[in-house]
N, CA, C and O atoms as a MOPAC input file, in Angstrom:
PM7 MOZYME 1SCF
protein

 N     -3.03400 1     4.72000 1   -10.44100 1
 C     -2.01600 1     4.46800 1   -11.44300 1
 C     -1.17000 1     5.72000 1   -11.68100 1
 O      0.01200 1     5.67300 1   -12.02200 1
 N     -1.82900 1     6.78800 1   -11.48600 1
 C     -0.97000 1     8.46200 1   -11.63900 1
 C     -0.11000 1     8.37400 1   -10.67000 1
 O      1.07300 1     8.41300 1   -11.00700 1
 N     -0.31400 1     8.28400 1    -9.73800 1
 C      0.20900 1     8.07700 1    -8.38200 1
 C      1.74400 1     7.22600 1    -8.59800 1
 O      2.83900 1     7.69900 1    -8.29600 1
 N      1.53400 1     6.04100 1    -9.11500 1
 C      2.57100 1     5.05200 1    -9.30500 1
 C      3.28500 1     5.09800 1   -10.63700 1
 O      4.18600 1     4.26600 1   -10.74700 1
 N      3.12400 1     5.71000 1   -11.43400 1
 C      3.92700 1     6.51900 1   -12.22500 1
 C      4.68700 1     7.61100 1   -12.30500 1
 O      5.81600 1     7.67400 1   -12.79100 1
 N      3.87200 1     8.73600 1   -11.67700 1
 C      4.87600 1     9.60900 1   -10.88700 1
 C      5.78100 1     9.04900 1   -10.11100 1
 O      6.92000 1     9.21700 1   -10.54600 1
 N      5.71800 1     8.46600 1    -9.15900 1
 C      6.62400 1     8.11400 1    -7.79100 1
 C      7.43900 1     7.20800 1    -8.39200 1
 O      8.63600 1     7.16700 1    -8.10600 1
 N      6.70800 1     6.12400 1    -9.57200 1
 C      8.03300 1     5.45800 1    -9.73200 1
 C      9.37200 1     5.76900 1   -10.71500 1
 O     10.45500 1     5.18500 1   -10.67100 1
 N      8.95800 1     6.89200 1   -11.63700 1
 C      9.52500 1     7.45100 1   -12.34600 1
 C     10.36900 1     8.71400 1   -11.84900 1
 O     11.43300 1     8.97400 1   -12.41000 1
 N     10.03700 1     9.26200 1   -11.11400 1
 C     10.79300 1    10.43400 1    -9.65000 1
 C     12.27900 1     9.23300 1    -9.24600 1
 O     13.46300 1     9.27300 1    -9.57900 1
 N     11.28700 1     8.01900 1    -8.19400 1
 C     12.41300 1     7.14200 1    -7.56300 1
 C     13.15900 1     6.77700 1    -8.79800 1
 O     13.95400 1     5.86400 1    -8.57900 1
 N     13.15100 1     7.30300 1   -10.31400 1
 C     14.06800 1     6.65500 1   -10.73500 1
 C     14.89600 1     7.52700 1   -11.36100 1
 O     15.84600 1     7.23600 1   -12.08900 1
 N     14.44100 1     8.79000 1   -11.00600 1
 C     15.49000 1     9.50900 1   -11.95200 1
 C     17.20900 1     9.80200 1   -11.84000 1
 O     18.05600 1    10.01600 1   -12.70700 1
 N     17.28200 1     9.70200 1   -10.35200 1
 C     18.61700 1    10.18900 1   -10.10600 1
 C     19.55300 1     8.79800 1   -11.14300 1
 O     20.56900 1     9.23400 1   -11.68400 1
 N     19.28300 1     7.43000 1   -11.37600 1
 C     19.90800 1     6.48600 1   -12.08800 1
 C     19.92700 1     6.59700 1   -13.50600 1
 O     20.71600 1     5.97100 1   -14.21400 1
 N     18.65900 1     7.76200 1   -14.12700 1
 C     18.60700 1     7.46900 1   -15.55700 1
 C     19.82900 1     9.26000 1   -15.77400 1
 O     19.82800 1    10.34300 1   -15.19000 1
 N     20.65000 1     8.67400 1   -16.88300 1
 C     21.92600 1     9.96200 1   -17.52800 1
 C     20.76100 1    10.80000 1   -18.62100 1
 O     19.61400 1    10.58900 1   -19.01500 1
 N     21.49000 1    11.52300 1   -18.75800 1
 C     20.23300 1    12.60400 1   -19.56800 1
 C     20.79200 1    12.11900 1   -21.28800 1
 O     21.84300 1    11.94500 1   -21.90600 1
 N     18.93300 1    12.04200 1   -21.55700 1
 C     19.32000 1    11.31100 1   -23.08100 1
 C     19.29300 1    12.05100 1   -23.97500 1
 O     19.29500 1    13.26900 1   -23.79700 1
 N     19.25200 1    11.35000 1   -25.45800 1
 C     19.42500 1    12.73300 1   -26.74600 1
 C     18.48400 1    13.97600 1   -26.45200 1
 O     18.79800 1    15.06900 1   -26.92400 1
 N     17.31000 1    13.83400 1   -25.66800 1
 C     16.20800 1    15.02400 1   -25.48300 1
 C     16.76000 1    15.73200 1   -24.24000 1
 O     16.23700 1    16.81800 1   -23.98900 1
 N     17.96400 1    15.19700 1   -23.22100 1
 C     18.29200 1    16.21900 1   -22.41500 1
 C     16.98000 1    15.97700 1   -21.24000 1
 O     16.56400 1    14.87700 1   -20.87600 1
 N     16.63800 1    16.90200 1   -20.92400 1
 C     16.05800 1    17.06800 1   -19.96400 1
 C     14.49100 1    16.40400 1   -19.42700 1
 O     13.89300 1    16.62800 1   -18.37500 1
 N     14.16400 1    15.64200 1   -20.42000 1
 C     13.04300 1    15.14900 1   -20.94900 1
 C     12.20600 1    14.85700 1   -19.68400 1
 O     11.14400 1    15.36800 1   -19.32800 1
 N     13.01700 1    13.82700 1   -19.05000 1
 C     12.35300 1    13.18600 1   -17.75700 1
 C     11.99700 1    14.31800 1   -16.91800 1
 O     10.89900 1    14.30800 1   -16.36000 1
 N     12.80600 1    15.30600 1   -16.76000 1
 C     12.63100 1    16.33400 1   -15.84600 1
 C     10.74200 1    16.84900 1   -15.98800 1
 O      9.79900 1    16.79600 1   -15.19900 1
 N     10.90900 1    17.35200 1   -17.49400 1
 C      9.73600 1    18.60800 1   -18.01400 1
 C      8.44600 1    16.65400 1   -18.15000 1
 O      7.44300 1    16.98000 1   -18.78500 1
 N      8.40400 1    15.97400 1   -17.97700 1
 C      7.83400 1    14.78700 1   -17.72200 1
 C      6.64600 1    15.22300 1   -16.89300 1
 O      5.50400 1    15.67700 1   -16.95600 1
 N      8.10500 1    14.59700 1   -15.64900 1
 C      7.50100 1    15.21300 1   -14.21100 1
 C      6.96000 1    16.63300 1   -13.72800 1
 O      6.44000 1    16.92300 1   -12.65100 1
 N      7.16200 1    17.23000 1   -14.55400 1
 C      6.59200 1    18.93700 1   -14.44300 1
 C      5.40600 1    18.68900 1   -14.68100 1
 O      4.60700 1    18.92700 1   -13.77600 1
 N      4.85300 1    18.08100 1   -16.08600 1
 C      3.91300 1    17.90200 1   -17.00200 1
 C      2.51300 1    17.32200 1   -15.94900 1
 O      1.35800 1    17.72400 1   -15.80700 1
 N      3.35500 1    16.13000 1   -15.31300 1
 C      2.53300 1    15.30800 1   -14.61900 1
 C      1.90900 1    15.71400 1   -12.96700 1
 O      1.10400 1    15.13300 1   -12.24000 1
 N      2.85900 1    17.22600 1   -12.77300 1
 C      2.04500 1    17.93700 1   -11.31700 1
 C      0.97200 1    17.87800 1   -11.49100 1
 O      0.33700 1    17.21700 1   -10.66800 1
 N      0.30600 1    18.44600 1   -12.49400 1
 C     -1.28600 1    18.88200 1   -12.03900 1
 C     -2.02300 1    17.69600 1   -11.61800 1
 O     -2.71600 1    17.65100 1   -10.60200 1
 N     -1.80100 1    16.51300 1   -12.63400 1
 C     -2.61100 1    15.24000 1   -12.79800 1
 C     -2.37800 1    14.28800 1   -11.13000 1
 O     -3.22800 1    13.65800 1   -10.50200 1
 N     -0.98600 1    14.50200 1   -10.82200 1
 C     -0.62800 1    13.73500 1    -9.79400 1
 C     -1.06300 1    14.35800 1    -8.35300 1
 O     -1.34100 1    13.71000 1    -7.34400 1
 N     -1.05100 1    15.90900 1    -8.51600 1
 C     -2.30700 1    16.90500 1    -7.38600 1
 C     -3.29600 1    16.65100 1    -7.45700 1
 O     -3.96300 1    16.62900 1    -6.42300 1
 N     -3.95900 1    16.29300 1    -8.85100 1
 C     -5.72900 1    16.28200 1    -8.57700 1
 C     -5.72400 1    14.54800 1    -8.47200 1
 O     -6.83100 1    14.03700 1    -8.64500 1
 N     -4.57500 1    13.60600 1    -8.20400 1
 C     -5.17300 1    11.98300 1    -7.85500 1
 C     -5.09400 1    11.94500 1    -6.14200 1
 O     -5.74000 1    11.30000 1    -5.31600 1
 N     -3.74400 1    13.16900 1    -5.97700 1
 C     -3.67000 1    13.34100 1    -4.37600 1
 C     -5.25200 1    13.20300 1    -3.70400 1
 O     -5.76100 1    12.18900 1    -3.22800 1
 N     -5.78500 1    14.43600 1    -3.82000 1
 C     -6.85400 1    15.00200 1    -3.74100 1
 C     -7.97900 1    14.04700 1    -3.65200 1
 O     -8.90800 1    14.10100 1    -2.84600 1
 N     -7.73000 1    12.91900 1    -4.83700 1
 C     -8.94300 1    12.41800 1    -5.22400 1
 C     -9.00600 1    11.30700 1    -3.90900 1
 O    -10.03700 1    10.91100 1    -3.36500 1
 N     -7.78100 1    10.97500 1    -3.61000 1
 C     -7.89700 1     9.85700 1    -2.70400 1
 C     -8.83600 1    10.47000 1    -1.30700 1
 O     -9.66400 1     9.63800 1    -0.93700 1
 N     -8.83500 1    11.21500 1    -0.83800 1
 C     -9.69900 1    11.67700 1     0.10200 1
 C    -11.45300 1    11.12100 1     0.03900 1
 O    -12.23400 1    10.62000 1     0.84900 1
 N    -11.51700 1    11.62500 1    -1.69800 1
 C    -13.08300 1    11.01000 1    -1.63500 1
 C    -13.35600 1     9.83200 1    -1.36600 1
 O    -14.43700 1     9.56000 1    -0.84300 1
 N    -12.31500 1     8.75100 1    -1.70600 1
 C    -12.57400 1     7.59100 1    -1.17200 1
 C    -12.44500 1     6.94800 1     0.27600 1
 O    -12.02300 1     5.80400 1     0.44300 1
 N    -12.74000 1     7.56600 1     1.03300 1
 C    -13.55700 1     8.33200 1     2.33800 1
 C    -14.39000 1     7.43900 1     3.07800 1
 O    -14.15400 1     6.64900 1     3.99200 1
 N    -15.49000 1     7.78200 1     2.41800 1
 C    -16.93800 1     6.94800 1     2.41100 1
 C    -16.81000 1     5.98300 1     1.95800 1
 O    -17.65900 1     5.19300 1     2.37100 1
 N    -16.17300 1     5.58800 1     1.29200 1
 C    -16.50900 1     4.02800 1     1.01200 1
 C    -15.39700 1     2.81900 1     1.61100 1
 O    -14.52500 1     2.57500 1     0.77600 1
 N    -15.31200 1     2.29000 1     2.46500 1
 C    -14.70000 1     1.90100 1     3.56400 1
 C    -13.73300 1     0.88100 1     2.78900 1
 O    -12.57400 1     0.62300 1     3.11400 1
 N    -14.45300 1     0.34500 1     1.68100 1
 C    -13.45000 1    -1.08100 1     1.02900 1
 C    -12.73100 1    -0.61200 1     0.17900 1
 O    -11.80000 1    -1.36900 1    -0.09800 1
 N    -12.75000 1     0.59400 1    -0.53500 1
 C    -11.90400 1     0.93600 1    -1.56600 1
 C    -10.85100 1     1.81800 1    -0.85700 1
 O     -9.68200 1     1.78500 1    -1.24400 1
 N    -11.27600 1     2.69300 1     0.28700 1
 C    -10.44200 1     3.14400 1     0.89000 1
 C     -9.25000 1     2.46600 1     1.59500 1
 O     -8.17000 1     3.02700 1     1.78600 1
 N     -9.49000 1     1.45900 1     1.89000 1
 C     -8.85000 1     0.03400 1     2.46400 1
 C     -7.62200 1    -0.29200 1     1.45600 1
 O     -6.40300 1    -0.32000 1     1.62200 1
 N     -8.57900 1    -0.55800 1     0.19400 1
 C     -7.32000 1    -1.06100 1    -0.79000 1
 C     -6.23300 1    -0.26400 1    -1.08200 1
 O     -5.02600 1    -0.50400 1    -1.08200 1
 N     -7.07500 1     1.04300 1    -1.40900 1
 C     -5.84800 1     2.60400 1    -1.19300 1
 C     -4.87400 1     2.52500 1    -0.51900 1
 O     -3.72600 1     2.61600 1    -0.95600 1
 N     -5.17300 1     2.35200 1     0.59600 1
 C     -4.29800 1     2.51900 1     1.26400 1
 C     -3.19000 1     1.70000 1     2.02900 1
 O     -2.44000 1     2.06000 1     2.93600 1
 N     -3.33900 1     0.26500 1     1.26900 1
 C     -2.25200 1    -0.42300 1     1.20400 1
 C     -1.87300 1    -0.29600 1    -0.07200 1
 O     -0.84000 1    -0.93900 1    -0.25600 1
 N     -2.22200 1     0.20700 1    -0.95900 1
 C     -1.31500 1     0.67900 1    -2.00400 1
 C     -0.84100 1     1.75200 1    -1.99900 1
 O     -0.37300 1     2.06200 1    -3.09400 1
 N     -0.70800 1     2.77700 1    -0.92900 1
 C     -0.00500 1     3.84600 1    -0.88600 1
 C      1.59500 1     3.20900 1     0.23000 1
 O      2.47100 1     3.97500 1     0.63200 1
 N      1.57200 1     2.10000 1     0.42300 1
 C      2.57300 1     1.68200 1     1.16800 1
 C      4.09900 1     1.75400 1     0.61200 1
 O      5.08300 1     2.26600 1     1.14600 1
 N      3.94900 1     0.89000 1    -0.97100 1
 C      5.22300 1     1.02600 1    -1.37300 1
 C      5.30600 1     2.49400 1    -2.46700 1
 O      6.29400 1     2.70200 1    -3.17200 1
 N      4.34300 1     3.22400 1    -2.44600 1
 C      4.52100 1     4.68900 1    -2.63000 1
 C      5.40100 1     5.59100 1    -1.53900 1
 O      6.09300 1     6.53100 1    -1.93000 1
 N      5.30900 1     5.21600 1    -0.12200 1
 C      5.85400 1     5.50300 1     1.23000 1
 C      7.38500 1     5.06500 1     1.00800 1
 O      8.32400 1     5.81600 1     1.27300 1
 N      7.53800 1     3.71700 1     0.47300 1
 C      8.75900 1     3.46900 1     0.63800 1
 C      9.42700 1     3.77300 1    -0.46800 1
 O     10.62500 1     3.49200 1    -0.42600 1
 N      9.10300 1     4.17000 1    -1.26900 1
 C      9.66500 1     4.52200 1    -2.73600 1
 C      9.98000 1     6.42600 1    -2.14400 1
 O     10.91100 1     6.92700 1    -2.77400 1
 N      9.52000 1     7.10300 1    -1.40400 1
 C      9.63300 1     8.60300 1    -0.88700 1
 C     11.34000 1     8.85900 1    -0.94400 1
 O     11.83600 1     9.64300 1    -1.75300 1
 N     12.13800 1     8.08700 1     0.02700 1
 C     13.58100 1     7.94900 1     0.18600 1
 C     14.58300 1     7.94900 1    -1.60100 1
 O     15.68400 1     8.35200 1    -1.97800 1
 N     13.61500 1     7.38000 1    -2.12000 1
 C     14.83900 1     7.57900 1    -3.81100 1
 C     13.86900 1     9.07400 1    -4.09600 1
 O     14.51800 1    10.09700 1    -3.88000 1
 N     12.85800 1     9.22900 1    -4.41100 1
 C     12.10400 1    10.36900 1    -4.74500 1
 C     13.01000 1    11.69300 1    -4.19000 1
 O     13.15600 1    12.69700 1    -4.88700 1
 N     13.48400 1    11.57900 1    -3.09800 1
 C     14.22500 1    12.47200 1    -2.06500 1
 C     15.62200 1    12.52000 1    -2.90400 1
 O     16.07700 1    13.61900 1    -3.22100 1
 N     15.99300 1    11.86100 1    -3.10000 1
 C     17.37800 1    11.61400 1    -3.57500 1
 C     17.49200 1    12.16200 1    -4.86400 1
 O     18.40400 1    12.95100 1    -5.11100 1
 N     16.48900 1    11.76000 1    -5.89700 1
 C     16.52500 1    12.43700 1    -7.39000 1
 C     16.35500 1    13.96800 1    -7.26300 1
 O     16.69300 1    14.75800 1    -8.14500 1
 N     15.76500 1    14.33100 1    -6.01100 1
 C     15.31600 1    15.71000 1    -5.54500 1
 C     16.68400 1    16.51600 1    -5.51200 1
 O     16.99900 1    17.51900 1    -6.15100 1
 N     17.28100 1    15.90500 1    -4.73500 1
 C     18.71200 1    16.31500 1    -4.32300 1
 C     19.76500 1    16.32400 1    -5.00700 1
 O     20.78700 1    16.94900 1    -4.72400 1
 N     19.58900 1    15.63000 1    -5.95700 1
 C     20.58600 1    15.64500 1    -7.25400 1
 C     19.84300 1    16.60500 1    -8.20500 1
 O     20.24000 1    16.21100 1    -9.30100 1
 N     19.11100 1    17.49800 1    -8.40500 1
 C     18.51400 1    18.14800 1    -9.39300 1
 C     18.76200 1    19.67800 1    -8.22600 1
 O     19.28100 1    20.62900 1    -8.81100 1
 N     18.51600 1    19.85600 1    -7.10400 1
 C     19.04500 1    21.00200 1    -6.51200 1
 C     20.40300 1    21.14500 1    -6.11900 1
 O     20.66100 1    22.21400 1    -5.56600 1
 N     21.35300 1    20.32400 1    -6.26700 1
 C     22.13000 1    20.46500 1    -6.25500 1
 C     23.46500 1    21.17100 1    -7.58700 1
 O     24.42400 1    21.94000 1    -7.53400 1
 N     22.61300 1    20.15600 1    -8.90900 1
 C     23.00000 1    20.68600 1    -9.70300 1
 C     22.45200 1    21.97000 1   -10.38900 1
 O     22.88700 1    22.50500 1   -11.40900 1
 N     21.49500 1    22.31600 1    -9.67900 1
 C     20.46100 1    23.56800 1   -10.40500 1
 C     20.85600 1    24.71100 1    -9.59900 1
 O     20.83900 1    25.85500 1   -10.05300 1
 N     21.24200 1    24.40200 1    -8.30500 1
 C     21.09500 1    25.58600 1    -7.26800 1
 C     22.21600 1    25.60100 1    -6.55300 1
 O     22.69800 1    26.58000 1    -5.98400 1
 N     22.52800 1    24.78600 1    -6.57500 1
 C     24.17800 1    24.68700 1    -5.90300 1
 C     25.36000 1    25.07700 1    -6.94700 1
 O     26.30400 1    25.85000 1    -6.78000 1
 N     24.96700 1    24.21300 1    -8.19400 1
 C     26.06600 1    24.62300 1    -9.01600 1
 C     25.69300 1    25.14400 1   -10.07200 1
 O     26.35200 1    24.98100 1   -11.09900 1
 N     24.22200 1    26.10200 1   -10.04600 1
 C     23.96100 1    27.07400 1   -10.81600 1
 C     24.32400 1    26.99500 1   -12.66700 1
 O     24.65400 1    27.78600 1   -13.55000 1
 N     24.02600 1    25.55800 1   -12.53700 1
 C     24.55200 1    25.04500 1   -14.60100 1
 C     22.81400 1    24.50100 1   -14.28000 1
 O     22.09800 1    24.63400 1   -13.28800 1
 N     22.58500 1    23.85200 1   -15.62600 1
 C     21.24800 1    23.72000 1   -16.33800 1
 C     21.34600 1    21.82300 1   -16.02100 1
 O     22.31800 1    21.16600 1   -15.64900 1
 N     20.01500 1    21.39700 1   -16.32700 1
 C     19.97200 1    20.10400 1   -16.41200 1
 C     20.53700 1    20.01900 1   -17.61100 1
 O     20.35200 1    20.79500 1   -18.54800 1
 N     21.56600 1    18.62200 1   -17.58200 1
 C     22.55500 1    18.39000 1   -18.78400 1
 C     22.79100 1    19.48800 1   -19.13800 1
 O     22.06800 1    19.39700 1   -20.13000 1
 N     23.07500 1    20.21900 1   -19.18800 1
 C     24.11200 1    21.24800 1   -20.09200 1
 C     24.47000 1    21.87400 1   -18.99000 1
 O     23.98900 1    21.73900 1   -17.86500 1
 N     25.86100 1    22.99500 1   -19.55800 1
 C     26.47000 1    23.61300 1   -18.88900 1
 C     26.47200 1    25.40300 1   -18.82000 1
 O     27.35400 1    26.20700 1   -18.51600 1
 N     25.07700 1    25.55800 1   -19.24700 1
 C     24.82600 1    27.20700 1   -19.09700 1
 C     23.78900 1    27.30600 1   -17.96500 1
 O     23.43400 1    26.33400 1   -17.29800 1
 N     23.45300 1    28.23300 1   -17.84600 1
 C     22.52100 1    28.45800 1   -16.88100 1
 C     21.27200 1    28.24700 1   -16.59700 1
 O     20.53400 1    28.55800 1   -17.53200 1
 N     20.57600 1    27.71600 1   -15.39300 1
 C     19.45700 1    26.71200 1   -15.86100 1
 C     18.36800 1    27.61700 1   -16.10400 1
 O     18.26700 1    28.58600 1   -15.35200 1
 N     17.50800 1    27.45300 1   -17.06400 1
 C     16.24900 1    28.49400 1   -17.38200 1
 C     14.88200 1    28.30200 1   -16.60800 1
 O     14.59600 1    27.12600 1   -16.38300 1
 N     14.28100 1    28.95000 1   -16.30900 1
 C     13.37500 1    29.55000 1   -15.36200 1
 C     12.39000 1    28.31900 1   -14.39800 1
 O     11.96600 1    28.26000 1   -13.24400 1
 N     12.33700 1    27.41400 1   -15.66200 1
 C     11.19200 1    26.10600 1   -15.08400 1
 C     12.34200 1    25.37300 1   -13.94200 1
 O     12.10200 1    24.85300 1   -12.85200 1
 N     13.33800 1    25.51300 1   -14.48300 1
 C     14.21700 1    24.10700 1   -14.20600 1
 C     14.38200 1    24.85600 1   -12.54100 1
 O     14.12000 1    24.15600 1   -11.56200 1
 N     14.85400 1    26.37700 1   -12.35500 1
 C     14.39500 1    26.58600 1   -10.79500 1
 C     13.60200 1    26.66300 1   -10.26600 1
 O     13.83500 1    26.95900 1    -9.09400 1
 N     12.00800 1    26.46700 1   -10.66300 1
 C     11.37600 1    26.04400 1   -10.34100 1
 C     11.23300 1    24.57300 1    -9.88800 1
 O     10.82100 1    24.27500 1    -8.76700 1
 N     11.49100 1    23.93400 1   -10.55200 1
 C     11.46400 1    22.34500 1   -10.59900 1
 C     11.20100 1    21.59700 1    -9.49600 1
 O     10.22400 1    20.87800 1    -9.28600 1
 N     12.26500 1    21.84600 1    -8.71700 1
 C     12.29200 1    21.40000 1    -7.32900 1
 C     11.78900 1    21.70200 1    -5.94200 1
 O     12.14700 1    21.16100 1    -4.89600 1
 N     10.72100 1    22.84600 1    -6.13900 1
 C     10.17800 1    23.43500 1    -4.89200 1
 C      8.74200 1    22.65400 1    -5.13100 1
 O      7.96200 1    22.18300 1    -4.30300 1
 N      8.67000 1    22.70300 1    -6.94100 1
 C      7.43000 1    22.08500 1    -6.76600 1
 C      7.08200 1    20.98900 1    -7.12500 1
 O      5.98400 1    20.71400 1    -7.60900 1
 N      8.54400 1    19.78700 1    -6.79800 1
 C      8.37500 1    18.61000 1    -6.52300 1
 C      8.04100 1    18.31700 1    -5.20500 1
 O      7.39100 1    17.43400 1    -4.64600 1
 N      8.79800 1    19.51200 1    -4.79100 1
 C      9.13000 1    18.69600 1    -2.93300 1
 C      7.66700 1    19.17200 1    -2.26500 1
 O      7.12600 1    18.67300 1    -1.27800 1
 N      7.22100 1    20.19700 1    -3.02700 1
 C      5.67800 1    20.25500 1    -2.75000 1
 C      4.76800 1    18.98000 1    -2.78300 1
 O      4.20200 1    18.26100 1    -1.95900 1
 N      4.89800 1    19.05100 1    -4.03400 1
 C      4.30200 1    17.11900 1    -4.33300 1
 C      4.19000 1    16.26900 1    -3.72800 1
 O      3.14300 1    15.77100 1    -3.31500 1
 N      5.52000 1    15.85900 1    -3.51700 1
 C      5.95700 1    14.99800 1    -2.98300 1
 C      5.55300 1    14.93000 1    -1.09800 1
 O      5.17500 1    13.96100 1    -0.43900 1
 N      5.79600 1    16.21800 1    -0.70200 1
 C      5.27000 1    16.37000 1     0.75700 1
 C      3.69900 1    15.91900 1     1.07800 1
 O      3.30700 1    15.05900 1     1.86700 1
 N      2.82600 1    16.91200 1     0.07700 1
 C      1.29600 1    16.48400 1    -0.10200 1
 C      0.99300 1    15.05700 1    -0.44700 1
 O      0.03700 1    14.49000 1     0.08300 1
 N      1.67700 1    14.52600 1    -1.21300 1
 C      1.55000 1    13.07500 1    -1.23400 1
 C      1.90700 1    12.06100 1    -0.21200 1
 O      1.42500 1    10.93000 1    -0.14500 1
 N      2.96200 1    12.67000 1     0.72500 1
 C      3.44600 1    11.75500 1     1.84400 1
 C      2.27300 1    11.97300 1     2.73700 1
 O      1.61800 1    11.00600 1     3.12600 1
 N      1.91000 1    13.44500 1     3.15400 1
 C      0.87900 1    13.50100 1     4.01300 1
 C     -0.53400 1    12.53800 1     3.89300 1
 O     -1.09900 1    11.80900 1     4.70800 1
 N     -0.91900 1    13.02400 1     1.98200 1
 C     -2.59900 1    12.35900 1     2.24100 1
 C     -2.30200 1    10.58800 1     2.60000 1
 O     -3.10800 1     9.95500 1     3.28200 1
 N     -1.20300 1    10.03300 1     2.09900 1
 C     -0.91600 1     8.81200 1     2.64000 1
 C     -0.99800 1     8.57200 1     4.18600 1
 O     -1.85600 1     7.96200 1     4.82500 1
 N     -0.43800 1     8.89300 1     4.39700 1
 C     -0.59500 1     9.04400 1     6.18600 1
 C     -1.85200 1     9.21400 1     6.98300 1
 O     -2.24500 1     8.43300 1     7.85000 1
 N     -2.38500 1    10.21600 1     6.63400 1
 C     -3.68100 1    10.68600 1     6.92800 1
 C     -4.55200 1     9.61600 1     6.39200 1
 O     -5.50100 1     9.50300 1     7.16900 1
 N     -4.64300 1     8.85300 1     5.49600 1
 C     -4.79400 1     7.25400 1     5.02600 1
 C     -5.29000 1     6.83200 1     6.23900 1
 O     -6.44800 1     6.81100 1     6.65800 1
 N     -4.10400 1     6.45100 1     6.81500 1
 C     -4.20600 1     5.06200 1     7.85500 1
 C     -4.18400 1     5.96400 1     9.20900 1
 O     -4.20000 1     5.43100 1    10.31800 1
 N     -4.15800 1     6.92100 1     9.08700 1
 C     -4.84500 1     7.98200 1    10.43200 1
 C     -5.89900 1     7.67900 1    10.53900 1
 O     -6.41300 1     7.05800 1    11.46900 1
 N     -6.53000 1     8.21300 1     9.27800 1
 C     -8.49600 1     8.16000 1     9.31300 1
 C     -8.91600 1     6.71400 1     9.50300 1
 O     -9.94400 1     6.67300 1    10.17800 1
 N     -8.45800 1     5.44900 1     9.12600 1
 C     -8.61100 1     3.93200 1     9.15800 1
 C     -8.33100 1     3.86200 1    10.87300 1
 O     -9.00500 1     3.10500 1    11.57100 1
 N     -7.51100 1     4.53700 1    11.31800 1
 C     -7.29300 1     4.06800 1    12.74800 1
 C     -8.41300 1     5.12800 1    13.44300 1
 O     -8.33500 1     5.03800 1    14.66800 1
 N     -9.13200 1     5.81900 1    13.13800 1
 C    -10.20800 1     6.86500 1    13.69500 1
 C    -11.41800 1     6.65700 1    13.89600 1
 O    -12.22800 1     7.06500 1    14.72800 1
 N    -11.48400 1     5.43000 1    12.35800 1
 C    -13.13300 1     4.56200 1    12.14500 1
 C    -12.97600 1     3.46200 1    12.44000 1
 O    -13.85100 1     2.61400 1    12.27000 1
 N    -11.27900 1     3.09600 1    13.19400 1
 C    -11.57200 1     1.49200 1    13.78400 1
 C    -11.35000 1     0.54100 1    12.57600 1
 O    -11.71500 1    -0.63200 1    12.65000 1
 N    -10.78800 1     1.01200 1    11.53000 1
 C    -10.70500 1    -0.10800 1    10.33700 1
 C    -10.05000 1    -1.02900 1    10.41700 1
 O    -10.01800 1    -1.84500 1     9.49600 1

């Protein structure tokens, strides 16, 4: 469920305008790295157990296809952060998290594309 909250809330940011809190969605998704690294992670343990790993990993499918908007909200937040050197919603300079923001989405986001993959790697290794 971490998993599909992150990703679906990422694939949705580039559509949502910044509301009375400004940046909200952004420091969200900041909030939610650690939790959404340690569900990465967690999916591995389900490993050993052949039927839950199974279900995983057709539910990491439309996580896969949801990657392409995830990419896109990415690109609209470095663009306006690093390209045009102004702040999320506002027009001064963006403060310290916000350049951060995006190295350690696309971190995320990479580690999450991988353990997916590696998914149906390991299923094609044990013959699943």
């Amino acid at each position: 469920m971490m998993l599909y909250a992150y990703v679906l809330w990422f694939a949705a940011l580039h559509s949502l305008a910044c509301g009375p809190d400004g940046d909200a969605m952004h420091r969200l998704l900041l909030g939610m790295l650690p939790f959404t690294i340690g569900a990465v992670f967690a999916l591995r343990i389900t490993h050993p157990l052949p039927e839950v790993h199974s279900i995983l990993r057709w539910l990491g499918v439309p996580l896969l296809l949801l990657m392409p908007f995830c990419l896109r909200s990415l690109w609209d937040v470095i663009a306006v952060v690093h390209l045009e050197s102004v702040g999320l919603c506002t027009e001064v300079p963006p403060p310290v998290w916000q350049q951060f923001w995006s190295l350690l989405q696309l971190a995320t986001l990479l580690l999450l594309g991988y353990r997916l993959l590696m998914a149906w790697r390991d299923a094609k290794n044990d013959g699943s």
